[in-house]
C-alpha positions as semicolon CSV with decimal commas, in nm:
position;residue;x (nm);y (nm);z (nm)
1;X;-0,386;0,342;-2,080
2;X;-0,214;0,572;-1,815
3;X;0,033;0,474;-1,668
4;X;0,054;0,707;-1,414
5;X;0,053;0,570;-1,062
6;X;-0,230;0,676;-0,851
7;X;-0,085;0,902;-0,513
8;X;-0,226;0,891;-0,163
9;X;-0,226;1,195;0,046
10;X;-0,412;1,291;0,377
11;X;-0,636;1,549;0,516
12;X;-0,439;1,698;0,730
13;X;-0,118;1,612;0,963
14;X;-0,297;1,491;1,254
15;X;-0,435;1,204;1,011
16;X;-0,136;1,157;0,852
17;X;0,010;1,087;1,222
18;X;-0,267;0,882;1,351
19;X;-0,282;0,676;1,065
20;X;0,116;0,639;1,023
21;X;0,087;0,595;1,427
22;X;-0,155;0,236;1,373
23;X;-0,009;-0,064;1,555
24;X;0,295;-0,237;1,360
25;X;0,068;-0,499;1,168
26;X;-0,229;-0,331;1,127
27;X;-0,018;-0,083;0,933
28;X;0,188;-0,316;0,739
29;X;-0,113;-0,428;0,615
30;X;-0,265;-0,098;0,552
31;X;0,126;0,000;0,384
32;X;0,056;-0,318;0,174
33;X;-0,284;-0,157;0,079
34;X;-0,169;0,175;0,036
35;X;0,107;-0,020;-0,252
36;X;-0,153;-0,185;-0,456
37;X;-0,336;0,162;-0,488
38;X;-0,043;0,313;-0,612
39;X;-0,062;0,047;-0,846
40;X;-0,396;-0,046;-0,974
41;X;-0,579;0,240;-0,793
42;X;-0,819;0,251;-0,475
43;X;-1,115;0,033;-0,601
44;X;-0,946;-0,279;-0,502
45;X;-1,278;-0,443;-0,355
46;X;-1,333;-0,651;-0,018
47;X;-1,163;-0,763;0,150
48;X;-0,905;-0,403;0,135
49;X;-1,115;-0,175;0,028
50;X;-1,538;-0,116;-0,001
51;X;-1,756;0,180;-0,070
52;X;-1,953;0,356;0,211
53;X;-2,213;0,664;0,079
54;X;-2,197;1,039;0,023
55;X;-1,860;0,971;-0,191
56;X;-1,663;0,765;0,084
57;X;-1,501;0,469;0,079
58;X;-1,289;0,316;0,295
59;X;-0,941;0,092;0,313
60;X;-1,027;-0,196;0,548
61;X;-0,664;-0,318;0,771
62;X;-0,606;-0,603;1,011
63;X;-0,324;-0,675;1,231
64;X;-0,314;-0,890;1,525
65;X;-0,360;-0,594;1,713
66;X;-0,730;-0,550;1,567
67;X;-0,900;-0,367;1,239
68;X;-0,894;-0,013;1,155
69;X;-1,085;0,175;0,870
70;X;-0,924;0,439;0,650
71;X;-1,178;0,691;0,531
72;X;-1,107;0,834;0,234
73;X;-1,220;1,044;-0,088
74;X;-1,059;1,036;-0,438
75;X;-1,042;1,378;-0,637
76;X;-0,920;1,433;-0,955
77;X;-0,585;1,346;-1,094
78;X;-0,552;1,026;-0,924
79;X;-0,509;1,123;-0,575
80;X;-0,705;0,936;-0,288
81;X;-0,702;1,136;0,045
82;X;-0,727;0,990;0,347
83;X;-1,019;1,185;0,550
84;X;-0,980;0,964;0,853
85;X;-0,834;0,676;1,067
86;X;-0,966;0,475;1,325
87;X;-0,931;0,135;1,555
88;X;-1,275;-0,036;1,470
89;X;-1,425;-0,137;1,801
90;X;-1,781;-0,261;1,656
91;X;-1,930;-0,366;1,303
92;X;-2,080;-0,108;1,168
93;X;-1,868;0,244;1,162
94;X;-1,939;0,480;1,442
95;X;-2,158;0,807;1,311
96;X;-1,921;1,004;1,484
97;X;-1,658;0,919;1,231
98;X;-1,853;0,888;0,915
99;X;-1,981;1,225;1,038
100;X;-1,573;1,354;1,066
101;X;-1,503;1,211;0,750
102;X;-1,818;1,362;0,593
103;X;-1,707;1,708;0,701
104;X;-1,360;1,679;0,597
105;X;-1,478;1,575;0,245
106;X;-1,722;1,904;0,212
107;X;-1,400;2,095;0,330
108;X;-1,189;1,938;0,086
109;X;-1,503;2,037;-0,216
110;X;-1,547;2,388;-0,055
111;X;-1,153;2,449;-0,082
């Protein structure tokens, strides 16, 4: 088995920012998340992480200051990237950011 911890980079700065910029327990809990991935890798199932479609899935965090979703991809060598970050307002995930996080991923594939 490899041993080799899984590593968890992001699209760009600006994501890096807004998702290091989350309210102070939503992003404990997403920093717990973001541990057990290094760990055991990003298919950690409900309630932290879940698949979406078209190759997403995301990292689901709660803090008393609400949810957010993590979009993300995984390419090779272990690596997840985080496509995008939101505050989750309403159940289902707006189109506008599965359509972000869709074009981020084709950039990401297209180089």
């Amino acid at each position: 088995m490899d041993s080799k911890n899984w590593k968890i980079t992001f699209f760009s700065e600006k994501v890096e920012k807004i998702t290091l910029g989350l309210p102070k327990s939503i992003l404990a809990d997403l920093l717990s998340i973001f541990d057990m991935v290094a760990e055991v890798g990003p298919n950690l199932g409900r309630p932290h992480s879940a698949p979406l479609k078209d190759g997403l899935f995301e990292f689901r965090a709660k803090g008393k200051e609400g949810i957010s979703r993590s979009i993300f991809c995984t390419v090779i060598d272990q690596e997840v990237v985080i496509l995008h970050t939101f505050i989750k307002k309403q159940n289902a995930i707006p189109k506008k950011d599965m359509d972000i996080a869709k074009r981020r991923k084709m950039e990401l594939e297209n180089g």
